[in-house]
Residue, then its C-alpha position, 0 to 999 in steps of 0.5 A: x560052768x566056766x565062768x563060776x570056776x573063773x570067778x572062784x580062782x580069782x577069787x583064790x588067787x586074790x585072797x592068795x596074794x592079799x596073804x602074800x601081801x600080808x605075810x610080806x616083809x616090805x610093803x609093795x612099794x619098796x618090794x619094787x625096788x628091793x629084794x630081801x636077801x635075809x635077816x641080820x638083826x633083831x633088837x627092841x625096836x624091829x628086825x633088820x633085813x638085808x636087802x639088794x637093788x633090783x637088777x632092773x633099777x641097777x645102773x648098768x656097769x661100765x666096760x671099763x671098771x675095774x675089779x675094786x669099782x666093781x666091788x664097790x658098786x655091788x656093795x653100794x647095792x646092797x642095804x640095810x632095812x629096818x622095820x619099826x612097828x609102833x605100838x599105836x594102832x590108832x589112825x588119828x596119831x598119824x598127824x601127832x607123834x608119827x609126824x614129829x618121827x617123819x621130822x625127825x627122819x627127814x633131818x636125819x636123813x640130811x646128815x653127812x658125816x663117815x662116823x654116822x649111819x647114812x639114812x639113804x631113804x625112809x618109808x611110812x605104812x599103816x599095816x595089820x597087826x600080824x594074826x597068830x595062826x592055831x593048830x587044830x584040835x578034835x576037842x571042844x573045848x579047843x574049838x571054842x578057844x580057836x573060835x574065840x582067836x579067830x574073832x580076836x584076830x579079825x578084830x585085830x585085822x581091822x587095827x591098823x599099825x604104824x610102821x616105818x622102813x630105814x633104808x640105810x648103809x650097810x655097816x657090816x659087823x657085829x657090836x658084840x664081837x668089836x666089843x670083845x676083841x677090843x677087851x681082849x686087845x685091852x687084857x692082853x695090853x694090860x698084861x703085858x704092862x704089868x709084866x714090864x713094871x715087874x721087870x723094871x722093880x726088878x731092874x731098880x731093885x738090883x740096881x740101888x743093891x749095886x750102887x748103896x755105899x758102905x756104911x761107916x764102922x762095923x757089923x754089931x758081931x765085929x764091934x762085939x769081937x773087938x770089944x772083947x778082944x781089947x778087954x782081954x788084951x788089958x786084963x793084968x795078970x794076978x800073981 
């Protein structure tokens, strides 16, 4: 009886982990040497992770670092991982379009520069496709319908997908939050740029009042009263 039972929780613990290796977020290739702290990023092609250097492959501090090298050196642990699944589920693209990315990443990967993302490390895996799971149900009509996705997804099992991990630097901050302090650095420059013009129109304005010179002769009210004046002055008198 012992050797059944042995068997049946091998078996388990087997079917255990090939799930766990299934569900798992990094292949065990890089789960050696990182460990997944949480998701940072989802975009079109993949999700990001942030991700830390096992604490066996650290390189042991010094006795005599000080705080801003420790600092450092816990930040040179931790890295960005990004997972990119292909949508081709054909092993035979392996050696066409899959291979022109590995040039591509490995070029990538040579380049040096404070203004580019520094691309420490890539890894390629052929993985199944992710299986959606469905909750029971006590019709027929549902367990056919579950029967039918339980099919598809063993079929979807044997497809494998193509899947590359970027290890790269950890850029922290957020695109969208640079983006709007940066407008509203901008709007509030922009401002205070309309208010200075305003103030130097203004300013001229005044000025050019204070420095026209009078213009020669007189108002037309003054000219008018003159006239008049002198026409009266020269009416004679009838007896």
């Amino acid at each position: 009886m012992a050797a059944p039972q042995a068997a049946a929780a091998a078996a388990a613990a087997a079917a255990a982990a090939a799930a766990a290796e299934e569900c798992s977020i990094l292949p065990p290739e890089l789960n050696e040497r990182y460990t997944v702290e949480k998701e940072i990023g989802q975009g079109v092609y993949g999700s990001v992770y942030l991700c830390r250097l096992r604490s066996s492959l650290s390189p042991p501090p010094a006795a005599a670092a000080s705080a801003a090298e420790a600092a450092a050196a816990a930040e040179e642990e931790l890295v960005a991982v990004k997972k990119v699944s292909l949508p081709s589920s054909r092993l035979k693209r392996v050696f066409g379009v899959e291979q022109q990315i590995i040039r591509e990443l490995a070029a990538l990967r040579s380049i040096a520069h404070p203004n580019i993302v520094l691309l420490k490390a890539f890894h390629f895996a052929m993985l199944p496709w992710h299986t959606s799971s469905s909750s029971s149900s006590s019709s027929q009509q549902q367990q056919q319908e579950q029967q039918q996705q339980e099919l598809q997804d063993k079929k979807r099992r044997r497809r494998m997908r193509p899947t590359f991990y970027l290890i790269t630097e950890l850029c922290d901050g957020d695109l969208a939050q640079t983006i709007a302090e940066k407008q509203t650095l901008y709007q509030s420059y922009k401002k205070r740029m309309q208010q200075q013009q305003q103030q130097q129109q203004q300013q001229q304005q005044q000025q050019q009042q204070f420095d026209e010179p009078p213009l020669p002769g007189f108002s037309e009210d003054d000219a008018r009263l003159i006239v008049y004046q002198v026409g009266k002055a020269h009416l004679s008198p009838k007896p």
